[in-house]
Residue frames as qw, qx, qy, qz and C-alpha x, y, z in Angstrom:
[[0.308, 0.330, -0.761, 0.466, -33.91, 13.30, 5.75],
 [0.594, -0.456, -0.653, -0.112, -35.19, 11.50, 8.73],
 [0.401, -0.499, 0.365, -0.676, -35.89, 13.44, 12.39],
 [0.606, -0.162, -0.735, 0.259, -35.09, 10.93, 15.56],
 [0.321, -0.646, 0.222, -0.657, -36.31, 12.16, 18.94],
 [0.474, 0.065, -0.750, 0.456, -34.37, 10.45, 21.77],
 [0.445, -0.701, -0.124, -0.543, -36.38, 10.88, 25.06],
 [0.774, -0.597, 0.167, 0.129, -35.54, 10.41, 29.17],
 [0.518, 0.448, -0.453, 0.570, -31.23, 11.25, 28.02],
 [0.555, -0.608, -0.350, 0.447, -29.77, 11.79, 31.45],
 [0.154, -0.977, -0.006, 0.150, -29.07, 15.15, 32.44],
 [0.663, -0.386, 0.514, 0.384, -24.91, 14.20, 31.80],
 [0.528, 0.107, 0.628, 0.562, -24.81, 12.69, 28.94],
 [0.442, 0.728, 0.239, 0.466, -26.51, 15.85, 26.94],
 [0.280, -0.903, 0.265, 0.191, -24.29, 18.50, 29.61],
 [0.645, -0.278, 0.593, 0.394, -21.16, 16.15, 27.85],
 [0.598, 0.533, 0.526, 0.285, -22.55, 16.47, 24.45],
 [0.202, 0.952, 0.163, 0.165, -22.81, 20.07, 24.50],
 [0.677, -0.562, 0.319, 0.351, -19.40, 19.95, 25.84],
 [0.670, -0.055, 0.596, 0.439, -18.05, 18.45, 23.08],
 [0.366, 0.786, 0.411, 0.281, -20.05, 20.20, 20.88],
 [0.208, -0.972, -0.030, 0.101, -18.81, 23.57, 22.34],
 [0.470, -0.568, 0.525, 0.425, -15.35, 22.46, 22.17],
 [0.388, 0.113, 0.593, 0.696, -15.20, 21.67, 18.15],
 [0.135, 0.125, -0.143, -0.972, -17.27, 24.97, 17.52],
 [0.221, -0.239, -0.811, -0.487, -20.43, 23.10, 16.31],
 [0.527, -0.333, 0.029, -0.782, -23.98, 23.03, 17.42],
 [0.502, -0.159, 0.819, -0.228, -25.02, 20.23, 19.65],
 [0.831, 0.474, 0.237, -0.169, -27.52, 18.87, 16.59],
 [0.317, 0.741, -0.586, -0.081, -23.74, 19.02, 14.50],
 [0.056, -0.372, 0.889, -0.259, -22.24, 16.67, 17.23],
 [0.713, -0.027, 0.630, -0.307, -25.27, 14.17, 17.59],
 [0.801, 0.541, -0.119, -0.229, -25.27, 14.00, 13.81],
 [0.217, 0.678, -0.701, 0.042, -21.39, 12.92, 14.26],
 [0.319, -0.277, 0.845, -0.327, -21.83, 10.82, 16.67],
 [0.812, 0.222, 0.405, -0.357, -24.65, 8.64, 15.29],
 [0.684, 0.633, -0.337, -0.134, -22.79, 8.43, 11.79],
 [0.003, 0.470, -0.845, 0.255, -19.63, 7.44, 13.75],
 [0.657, 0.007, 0.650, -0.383, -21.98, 4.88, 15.92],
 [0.856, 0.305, 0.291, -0.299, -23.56, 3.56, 12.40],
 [0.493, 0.515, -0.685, -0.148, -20.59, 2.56, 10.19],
 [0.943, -0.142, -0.290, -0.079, -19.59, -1.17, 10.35],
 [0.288, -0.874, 0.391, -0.012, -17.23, -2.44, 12.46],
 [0.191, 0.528, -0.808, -0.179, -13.84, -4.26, 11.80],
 [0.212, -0.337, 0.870, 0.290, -15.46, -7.34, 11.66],
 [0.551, 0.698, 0.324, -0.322, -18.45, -6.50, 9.51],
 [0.199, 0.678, -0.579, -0.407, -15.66, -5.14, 7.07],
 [0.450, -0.175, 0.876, -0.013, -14.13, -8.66, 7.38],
 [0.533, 0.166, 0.827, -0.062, -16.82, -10.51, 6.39],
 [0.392, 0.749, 0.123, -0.519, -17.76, -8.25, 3.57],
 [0.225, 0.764, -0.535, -0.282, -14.44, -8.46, 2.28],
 [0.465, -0.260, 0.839, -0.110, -14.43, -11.66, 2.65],
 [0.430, 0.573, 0.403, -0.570, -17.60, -11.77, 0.88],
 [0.346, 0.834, -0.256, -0.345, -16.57, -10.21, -2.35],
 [0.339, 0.530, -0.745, -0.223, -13.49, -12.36, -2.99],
 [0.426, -0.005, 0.889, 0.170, -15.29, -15.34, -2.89],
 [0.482, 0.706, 0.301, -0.422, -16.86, -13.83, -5.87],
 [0.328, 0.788, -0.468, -0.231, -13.84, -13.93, -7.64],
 [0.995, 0.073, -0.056, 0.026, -12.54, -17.06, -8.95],
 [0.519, -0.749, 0.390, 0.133, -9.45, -18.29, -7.76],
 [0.864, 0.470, 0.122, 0.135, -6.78, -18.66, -10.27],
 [0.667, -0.232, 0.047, 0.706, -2.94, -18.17, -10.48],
 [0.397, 0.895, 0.183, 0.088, -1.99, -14.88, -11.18],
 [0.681, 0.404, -0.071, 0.607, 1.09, -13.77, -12.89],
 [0.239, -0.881, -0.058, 0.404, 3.05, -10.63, -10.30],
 [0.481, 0.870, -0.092, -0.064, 4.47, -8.42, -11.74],
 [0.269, -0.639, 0.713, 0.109, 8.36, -9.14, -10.65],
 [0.690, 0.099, 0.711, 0.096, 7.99, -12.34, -12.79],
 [0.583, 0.681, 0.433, 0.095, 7.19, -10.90, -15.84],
 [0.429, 0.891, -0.147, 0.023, 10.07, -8.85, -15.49],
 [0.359, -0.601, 0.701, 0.135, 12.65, -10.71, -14.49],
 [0.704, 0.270, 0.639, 0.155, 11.43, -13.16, -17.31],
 [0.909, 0.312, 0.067, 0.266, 12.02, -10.96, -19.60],
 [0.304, -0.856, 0.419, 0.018, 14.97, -9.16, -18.26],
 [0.690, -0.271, 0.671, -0.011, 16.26, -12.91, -18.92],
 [0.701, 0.523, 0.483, 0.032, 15.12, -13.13, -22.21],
 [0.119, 0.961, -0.249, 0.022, 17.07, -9.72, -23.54]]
C-alpha cells in the first residue's frame, strides 16, 4: 500500500479531523483513510458518462418486456 505525507495542513483542519475521528471511535489515520476514499470515488457525472459508455456497447435492438409475452399468451390459452 502506498504512504502520502501531506505537509503545511493548517492547525484546524487536522484539530477538525481528530474531531471527527474522536467522535466515530477511530484513529485519525482511520478518518484520513475515509476521507480520501470518499474524496476519490467518481462523481455523479463520471458515473454518467461511464454508463453511458457501456450501453453504447450494446447494440440497440427491440426487446421483447416481459408483460407482452404474457399477455400474449394469456390470449392465446
Amino acid at each position: 500500500m502506498a504512504q502520502v505525507l501531506v505537509r503545511n495542513l493548517d492547525d484546524s483542519v487536522v484539530a477538525s479531523l481528530k474531531q471527527r475521528a474522536f467522535a466515530k471511535g477511530v484513529s485519525l489515520e482511520q478518518e484520513l483513510r475515509e476521507v480520501l476514499t470518499v474524496a476519490s470515488r467518481p462523481d455523479r457525472k463520471e458515473l454518467l458518462a461511464e454508463l453511458a459508455r457501456c450501453r453504447a456497447l450494446t447494440p440497440a435492438k427491440h426487446r421483447t418486456l416481459a408483460e407482452e409475452v404474457i399477455r400474449a399468451v394469456r390470449e392465446e390459452s
